[in-house]
PDB file of N, CA, C and O in Angstrom:
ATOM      1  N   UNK A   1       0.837  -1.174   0.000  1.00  0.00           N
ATOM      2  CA  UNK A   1       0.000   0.000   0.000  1.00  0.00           C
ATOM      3  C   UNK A   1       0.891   1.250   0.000  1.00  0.00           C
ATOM      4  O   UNK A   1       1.937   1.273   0.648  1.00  0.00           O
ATOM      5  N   UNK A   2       0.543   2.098  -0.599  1.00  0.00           N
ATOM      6  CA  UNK A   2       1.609   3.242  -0.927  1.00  0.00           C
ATOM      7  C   UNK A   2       0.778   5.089   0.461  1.00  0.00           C
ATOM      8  O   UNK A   2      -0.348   5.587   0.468  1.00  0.00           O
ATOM      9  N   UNK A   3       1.884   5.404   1.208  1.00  0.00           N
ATOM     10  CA  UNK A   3       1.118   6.024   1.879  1.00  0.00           C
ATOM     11  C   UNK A   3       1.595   7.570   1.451  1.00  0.00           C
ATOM     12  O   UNK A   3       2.771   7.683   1.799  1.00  0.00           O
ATOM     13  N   UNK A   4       1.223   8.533   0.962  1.00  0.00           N
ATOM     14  CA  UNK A   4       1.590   9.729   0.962  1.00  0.00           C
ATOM     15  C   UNK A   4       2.180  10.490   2.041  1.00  0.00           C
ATOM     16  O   UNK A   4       1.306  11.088   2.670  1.00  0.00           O
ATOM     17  N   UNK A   5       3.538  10.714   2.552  1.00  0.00           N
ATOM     18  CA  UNK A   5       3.992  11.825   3.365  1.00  0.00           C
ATOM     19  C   UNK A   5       3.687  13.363   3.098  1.00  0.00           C
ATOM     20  O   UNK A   5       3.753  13.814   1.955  1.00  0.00           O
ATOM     21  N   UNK A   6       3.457  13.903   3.848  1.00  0.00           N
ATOM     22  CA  UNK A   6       2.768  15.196   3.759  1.00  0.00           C
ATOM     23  C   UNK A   6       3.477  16.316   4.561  1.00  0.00           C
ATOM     24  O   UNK A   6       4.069  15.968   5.583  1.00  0.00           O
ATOM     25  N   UNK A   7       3.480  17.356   4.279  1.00  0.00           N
ATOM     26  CA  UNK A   7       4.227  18.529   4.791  1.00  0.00           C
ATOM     27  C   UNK A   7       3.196  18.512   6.426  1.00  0.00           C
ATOM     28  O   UNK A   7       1.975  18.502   6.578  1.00  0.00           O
ATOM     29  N   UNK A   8       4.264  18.517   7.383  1.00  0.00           N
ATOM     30  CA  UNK A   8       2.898  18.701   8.440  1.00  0.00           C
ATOM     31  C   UNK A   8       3.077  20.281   9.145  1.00  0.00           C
ATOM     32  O   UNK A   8       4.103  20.956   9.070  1.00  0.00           O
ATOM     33  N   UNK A   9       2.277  20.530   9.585  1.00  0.00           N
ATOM     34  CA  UNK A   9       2.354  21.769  10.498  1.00  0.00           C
ATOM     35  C   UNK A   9       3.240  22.156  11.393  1.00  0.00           C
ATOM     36  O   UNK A   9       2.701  22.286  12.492  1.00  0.00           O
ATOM     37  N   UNK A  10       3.869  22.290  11.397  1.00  0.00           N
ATOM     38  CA  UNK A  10       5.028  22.354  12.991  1.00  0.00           C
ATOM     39  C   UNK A  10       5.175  23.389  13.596  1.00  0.00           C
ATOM     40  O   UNK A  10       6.088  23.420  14.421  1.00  0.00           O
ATOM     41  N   UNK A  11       4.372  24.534  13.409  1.00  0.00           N
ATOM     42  CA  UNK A  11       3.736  25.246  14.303  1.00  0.00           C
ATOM     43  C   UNK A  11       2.294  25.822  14.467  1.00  0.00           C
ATOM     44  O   UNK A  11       1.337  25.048  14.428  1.00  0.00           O
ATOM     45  N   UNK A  12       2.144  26.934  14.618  1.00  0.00           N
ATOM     46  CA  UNK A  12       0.507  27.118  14.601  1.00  0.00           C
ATOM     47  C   UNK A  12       0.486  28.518  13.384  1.00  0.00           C
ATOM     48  O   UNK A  12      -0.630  28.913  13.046  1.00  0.00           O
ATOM     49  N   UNK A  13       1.320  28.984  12.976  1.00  0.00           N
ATOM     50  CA  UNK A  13       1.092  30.152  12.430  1.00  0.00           C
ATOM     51  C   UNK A  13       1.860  29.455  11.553  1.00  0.00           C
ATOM     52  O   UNK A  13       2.404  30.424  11.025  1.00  0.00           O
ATOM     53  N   UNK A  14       2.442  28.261  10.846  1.00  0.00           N
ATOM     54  CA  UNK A  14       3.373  27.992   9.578  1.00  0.00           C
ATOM     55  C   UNK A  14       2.060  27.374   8.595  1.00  0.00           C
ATOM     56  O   UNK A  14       1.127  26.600   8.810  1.00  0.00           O
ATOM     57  N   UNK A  15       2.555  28.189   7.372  1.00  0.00           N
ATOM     58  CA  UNK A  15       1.483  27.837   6.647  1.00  0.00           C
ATOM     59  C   UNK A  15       2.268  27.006   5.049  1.00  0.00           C
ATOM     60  O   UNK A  15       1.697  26.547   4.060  1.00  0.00           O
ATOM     61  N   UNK A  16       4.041  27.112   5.446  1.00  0.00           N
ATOM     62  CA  UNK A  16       5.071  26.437   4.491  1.00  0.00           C
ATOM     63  C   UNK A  16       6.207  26.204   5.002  1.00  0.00           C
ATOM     64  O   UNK A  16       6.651  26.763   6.004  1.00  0.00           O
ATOM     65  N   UNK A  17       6.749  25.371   4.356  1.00  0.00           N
ATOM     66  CA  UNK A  17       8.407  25.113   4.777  1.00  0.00           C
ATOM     67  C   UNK A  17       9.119  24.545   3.482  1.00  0.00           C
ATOM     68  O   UNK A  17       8.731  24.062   2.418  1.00  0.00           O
ATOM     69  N   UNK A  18      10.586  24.886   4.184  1.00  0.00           N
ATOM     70  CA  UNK A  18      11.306  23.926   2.632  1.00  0.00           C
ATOM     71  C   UNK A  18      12.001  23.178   3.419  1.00  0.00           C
ATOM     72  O   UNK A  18      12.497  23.329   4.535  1.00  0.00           O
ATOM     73  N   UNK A  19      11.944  22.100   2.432  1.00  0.00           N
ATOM     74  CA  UNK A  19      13.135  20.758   2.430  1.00  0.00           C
ATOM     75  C   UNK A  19      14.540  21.546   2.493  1.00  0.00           C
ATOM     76  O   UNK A  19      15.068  22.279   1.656  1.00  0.00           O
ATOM     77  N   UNK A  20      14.911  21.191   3.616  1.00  0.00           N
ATOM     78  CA  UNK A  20      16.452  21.633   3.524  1.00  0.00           C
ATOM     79  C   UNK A  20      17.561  20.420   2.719  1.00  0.00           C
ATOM     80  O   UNK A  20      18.289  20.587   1.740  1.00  0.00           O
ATOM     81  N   UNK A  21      17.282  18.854   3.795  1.00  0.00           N
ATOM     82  CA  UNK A  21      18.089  17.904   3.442  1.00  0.00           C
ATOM     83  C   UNK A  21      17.088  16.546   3.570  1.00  0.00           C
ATOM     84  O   UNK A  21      16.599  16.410   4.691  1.00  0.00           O
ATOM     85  N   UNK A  22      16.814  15.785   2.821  1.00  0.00           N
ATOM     86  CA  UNK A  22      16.128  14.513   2.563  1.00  0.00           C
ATOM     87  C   UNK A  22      17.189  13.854   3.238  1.00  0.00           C
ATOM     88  O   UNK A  22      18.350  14.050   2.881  1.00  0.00           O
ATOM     89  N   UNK A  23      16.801  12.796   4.540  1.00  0.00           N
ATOM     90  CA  UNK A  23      17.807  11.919   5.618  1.00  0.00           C
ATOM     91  C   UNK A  23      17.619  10.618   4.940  1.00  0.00           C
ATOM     92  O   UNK A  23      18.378   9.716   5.293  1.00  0.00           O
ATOM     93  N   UNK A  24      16.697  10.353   3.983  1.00  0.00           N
ATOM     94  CA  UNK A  24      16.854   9.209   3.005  1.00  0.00           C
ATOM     95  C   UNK A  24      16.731   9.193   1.558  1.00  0.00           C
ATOM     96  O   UNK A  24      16.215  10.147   0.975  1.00  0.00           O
ATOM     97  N   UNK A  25      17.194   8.118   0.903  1.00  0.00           N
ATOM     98  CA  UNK A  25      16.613   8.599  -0.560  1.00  0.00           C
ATOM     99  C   UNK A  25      15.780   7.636  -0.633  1.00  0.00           C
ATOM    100  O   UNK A  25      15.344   7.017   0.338  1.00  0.00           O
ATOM    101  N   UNK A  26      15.387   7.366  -2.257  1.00  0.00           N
ATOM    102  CA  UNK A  26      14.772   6.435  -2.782  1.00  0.00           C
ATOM    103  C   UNK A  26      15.007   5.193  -2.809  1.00  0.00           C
ATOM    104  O   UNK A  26      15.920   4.731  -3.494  1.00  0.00           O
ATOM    105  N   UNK A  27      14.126   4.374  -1.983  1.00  0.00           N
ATOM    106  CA  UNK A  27      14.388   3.048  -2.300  1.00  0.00           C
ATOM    107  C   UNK A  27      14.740   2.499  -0.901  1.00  0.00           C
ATOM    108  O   UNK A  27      14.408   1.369  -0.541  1.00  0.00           O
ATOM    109  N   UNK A  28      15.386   3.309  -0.186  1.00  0.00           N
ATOM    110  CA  UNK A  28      15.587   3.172   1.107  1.00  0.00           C
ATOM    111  C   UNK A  28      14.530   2.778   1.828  1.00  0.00           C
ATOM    112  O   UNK A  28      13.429   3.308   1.675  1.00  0.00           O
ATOM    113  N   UNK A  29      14.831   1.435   3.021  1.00  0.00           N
ATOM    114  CA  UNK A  29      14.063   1.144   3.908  1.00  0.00           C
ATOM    115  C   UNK A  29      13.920   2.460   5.365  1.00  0.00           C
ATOM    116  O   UNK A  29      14.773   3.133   5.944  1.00  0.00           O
ATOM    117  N   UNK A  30      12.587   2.360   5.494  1.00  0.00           N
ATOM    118  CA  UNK A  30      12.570   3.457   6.653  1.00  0.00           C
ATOM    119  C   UNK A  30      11.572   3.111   7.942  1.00  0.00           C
ATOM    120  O   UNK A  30      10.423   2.826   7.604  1.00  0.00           O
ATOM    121  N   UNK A  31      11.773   3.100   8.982  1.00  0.00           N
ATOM    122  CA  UNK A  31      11.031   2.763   9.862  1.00  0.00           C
ATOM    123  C   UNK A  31      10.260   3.817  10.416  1.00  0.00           C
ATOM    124  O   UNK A  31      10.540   5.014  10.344  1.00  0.00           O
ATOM    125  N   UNK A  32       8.843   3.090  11.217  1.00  0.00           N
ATOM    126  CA  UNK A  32       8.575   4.139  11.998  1.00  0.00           C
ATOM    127  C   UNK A  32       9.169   5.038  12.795  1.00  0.00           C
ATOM    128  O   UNK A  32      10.036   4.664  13.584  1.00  0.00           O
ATOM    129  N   UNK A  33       8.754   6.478  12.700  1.00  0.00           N
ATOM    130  CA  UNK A  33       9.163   7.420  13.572  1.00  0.00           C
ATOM    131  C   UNK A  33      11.008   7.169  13.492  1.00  0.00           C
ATOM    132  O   UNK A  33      11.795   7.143  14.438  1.00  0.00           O
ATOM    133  N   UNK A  34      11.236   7.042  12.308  1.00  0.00           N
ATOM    134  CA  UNK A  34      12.812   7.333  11.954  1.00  0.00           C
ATOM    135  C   UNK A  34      12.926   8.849  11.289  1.00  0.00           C
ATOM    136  O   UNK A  34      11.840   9.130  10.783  1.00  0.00           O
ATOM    137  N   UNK A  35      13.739   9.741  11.156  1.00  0.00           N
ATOM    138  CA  UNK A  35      13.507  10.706  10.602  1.00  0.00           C
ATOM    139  C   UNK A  35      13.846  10.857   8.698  1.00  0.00           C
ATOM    140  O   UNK A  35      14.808  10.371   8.103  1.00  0.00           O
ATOM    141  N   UNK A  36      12.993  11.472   8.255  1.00  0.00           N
ATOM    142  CA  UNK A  36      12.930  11.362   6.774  1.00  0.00           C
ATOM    143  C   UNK A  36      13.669  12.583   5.878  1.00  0.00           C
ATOM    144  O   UNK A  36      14.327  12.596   4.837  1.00  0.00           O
ATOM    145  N   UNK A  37      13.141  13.757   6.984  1.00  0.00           N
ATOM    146  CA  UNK A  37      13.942  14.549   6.011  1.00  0.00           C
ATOM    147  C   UNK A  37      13.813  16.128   6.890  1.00  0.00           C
ATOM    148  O   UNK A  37      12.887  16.435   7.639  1.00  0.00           O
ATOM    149  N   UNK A  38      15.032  16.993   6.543  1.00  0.00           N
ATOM    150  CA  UNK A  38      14.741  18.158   7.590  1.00  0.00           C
ATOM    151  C   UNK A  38      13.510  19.269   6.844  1.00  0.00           C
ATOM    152  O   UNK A  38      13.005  18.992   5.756  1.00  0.00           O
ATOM    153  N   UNK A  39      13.230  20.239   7.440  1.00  0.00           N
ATOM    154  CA  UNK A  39      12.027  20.955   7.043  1.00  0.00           C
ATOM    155  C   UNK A  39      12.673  22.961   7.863  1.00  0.00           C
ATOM    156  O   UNK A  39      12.687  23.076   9.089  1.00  0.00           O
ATOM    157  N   UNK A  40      12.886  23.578   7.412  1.00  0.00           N
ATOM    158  CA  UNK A  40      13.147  24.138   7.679  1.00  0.00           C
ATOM    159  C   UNK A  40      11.905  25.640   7.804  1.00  0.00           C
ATOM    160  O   UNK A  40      11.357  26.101   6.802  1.00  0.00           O
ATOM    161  N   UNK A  41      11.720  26.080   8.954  1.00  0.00           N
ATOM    162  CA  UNK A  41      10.306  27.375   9.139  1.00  0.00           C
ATOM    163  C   UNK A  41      10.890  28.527   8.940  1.00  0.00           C
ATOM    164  O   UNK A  41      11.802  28.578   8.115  1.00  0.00           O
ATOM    165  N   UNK A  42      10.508  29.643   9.619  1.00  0.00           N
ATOM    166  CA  UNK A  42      10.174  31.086   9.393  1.00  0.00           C
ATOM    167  C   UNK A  42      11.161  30.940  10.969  1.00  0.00           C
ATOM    168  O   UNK A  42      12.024  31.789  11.196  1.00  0.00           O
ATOM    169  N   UNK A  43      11.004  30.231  11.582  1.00  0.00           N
ATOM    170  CA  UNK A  43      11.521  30.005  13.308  1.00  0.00           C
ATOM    171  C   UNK A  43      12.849  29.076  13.848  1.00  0.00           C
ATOM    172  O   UNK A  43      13.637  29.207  14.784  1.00  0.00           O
ATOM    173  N   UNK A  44      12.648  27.899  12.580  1.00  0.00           N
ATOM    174  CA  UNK A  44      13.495  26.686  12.784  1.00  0.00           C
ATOM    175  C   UNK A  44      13.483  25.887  12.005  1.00  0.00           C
ATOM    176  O   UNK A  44      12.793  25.835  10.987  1.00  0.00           O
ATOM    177  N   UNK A  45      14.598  24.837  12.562  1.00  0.00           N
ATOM    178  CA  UNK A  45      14.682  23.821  11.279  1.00  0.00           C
ATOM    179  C   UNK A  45      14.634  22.767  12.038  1.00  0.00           C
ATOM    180  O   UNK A  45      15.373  22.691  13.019  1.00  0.00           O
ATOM    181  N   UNK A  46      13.804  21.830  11.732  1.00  0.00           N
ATOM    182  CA  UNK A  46      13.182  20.723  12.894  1.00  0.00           C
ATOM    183  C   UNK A  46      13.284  19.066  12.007  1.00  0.00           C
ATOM    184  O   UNK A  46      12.944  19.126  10.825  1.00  0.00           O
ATOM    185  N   UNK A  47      13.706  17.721  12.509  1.00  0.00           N
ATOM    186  CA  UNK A  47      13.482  16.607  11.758  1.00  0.00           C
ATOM    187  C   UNK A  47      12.350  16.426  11.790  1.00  0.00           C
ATOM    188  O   UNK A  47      11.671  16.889  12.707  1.00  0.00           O
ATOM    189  N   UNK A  48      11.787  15.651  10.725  1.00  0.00           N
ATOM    190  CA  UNK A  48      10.298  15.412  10.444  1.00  0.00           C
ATOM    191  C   UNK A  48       9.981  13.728  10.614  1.00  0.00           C
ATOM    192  O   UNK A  48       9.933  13.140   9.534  1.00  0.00           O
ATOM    193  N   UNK A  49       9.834  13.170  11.422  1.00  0.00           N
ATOM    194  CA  UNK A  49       9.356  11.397  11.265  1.00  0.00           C
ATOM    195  C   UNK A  49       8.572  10.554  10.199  1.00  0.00           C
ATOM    196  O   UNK A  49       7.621  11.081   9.621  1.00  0.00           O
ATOM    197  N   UNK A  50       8.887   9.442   9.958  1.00  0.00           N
ATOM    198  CA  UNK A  50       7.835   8.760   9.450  1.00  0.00           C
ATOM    199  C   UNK A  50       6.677   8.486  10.045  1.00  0.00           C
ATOM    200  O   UNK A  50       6.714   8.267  11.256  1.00  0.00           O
ATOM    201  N   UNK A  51       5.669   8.444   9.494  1.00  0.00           N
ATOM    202  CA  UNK A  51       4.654   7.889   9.996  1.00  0.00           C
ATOM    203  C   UNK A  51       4.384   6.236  10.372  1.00  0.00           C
ATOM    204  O   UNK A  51       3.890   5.662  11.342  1.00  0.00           O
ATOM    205  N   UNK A  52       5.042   5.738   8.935  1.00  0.00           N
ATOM    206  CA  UNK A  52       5.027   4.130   9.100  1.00  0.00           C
ATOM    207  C   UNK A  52       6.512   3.726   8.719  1.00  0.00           C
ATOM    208  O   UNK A  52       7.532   4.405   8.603  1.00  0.00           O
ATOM    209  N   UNK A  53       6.204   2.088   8.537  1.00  0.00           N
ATOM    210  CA  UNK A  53       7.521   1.475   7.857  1.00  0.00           C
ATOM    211  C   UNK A  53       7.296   1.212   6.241  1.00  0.00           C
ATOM    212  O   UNK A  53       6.323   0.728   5.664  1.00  0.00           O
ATOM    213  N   UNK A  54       7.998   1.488   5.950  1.00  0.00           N
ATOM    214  CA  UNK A  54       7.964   0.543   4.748  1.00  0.00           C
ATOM    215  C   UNK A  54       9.627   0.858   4.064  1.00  0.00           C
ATOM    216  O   UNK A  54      10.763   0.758   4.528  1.00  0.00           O
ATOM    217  N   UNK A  55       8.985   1.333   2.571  1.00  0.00           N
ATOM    218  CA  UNK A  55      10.315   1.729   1.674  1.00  0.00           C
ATOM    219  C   UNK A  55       9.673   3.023   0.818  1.00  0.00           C
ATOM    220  O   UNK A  55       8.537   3.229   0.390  1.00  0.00           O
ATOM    221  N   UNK A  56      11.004   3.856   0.761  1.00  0.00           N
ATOM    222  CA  UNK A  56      10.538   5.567   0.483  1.00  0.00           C
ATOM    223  C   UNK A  56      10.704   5.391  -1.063  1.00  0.00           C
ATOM    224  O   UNK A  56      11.756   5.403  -1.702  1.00  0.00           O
ATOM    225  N   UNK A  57       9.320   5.212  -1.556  1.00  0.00           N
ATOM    226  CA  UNK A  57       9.377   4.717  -3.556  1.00  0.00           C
ATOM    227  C   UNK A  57       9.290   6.045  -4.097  1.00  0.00           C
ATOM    228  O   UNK A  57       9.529   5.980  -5.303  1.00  0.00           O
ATOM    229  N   UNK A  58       8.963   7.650  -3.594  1.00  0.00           N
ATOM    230  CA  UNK A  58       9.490   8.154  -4.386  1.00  0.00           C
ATOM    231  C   UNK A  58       9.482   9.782  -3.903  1.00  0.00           C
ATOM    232  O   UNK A  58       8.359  10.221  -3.652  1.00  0.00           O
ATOM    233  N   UNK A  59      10.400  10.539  -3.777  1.00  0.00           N
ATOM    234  CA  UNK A  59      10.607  11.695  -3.525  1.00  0.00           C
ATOM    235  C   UNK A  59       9.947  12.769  -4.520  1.00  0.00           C
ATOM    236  O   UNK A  59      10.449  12.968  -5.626  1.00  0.00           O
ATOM    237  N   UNK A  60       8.943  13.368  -4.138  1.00  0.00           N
ATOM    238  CA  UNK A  60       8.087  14.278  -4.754  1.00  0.00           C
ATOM    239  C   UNK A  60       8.538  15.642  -4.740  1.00  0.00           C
ATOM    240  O   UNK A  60       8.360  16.227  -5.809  1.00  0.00           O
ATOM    241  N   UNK A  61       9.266  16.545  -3.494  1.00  0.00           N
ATOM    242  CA  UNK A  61       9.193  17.537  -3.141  1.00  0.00           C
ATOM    243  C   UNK A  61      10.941  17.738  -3.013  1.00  0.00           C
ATOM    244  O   UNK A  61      11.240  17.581  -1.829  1.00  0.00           O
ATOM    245  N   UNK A  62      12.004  17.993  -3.745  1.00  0.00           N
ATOM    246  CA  UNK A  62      13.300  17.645  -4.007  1.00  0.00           C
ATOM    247  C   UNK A  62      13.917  18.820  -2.648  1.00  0.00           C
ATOM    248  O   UNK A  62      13.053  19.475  -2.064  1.00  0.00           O
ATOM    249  N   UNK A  63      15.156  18.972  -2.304  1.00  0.00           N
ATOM    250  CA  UNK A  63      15.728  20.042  -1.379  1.00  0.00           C
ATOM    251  C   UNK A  63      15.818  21.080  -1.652  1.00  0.00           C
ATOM    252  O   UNK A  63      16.189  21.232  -2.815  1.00  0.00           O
ATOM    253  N   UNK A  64      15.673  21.830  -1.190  1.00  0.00           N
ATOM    254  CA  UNK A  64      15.348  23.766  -1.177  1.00  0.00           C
ATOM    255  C   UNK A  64      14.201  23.610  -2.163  1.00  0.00           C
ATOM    256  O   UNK A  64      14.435  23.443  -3.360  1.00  0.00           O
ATOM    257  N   UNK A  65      13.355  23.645  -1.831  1.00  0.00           N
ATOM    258  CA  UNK A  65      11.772  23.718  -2.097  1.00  0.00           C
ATOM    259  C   UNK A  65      10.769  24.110  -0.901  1.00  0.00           C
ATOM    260  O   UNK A  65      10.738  23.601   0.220  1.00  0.00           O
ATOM    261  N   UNK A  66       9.740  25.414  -1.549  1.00  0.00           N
ATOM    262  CA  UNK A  66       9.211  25.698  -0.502  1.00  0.00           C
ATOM    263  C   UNK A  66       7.920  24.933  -1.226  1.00  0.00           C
ATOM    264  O   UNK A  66       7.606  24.943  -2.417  1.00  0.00           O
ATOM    265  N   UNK A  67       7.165  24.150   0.100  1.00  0.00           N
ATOM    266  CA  UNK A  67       5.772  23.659   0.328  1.00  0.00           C
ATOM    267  C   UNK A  67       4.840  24.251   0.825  1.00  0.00           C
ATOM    268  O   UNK A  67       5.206  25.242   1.457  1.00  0.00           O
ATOM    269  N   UNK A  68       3.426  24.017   0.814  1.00  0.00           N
ATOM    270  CA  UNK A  68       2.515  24.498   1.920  1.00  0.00           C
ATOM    271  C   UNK A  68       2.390  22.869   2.524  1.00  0.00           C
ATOM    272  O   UNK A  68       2.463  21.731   2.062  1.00  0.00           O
ATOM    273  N   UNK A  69       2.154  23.525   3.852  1.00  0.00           N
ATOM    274  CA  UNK A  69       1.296  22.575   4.896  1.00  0.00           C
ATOM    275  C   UNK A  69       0.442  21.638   4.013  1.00  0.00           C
ATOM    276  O   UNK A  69      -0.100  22.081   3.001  1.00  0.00           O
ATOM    277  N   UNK A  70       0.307  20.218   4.424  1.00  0.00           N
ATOM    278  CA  UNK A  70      -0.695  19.462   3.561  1.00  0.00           C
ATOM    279  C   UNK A  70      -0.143  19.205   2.325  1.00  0.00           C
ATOM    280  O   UNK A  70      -1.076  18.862   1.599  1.00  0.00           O
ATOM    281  N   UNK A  71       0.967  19.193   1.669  1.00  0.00           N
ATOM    282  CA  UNK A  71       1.385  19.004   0.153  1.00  0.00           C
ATOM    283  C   UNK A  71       1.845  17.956   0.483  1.00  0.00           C
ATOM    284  O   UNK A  71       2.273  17.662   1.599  1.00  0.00           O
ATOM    285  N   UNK A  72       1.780  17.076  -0.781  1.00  0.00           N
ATOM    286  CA  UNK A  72       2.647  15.689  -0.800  1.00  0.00           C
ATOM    287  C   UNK A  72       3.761  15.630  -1.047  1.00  0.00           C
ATOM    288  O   UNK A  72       4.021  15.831  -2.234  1.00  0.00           O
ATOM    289  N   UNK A  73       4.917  15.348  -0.135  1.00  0.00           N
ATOM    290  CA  UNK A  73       6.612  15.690  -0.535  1.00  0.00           C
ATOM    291  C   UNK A  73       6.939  14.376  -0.578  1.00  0.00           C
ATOM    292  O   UNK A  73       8.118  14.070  -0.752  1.00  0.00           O
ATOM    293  N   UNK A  74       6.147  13.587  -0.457  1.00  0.00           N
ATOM    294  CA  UNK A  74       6.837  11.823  -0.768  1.00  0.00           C
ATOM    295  C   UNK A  74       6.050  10.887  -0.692  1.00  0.00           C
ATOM    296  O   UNK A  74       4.961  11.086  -0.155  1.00  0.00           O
ATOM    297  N   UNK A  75       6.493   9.164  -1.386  1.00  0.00           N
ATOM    298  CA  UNK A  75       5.632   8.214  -1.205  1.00  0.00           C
ATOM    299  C   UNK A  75       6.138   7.280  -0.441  1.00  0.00           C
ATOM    300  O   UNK A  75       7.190   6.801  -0.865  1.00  0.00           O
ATOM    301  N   UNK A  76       5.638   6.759   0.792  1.00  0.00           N
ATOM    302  CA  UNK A  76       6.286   5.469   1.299  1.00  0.00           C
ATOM    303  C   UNK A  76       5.469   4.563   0.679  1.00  0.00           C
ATOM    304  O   UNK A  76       4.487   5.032   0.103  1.00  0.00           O
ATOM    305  N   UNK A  77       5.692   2.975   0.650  1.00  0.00           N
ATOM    306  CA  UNK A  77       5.226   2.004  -0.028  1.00  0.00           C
ATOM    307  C   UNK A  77       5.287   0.963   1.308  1.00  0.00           C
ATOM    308  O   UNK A  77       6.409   0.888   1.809  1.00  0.00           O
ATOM    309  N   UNK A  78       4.385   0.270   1.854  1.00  0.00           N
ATOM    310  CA  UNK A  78       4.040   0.023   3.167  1.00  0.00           C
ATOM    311  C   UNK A  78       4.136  -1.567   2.943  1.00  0.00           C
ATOM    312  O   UNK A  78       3.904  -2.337   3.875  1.00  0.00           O
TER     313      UNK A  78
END
């Protein structure tokens, strides 16, 4: 099952962030609550977790890219 990673909120007033550095690439096995990739705010630059396990099939949202909250920056494959 393929799960969409998503830009999440990491504060209350962030409404975007950019990918600073992807902590895995493609293809790579990743576990829960391992970190995936940094995210950098208006405030900070914070690691972001997985949600599940699986394998990261495909990087959507590449480094220095700004997102909004809720965008799809990757696919895990579960």
């Amino acid at each position: 099952m393929e799960v969409e990673v998503i830009m999440p909120r990491l504060g209350q007033e962030m409404t975007e962030g950019t990918i600073v550095e992807w902590l895995k690439k493609e293809g790579d096995p990743v576990d829960k609550d391992e970190p995936l990739f940094m995210v950098e705010t208006e405030k900070a630059t914070m690691e972001v977790e997985s949600e599940v396990a699986g394998v990261l099939k495909k990087i959507v949202v590449g480094e220095s890219q700004k997102t909004a909250v809720g965008e799809v920056v990757a696919i895990i494959e579960t």
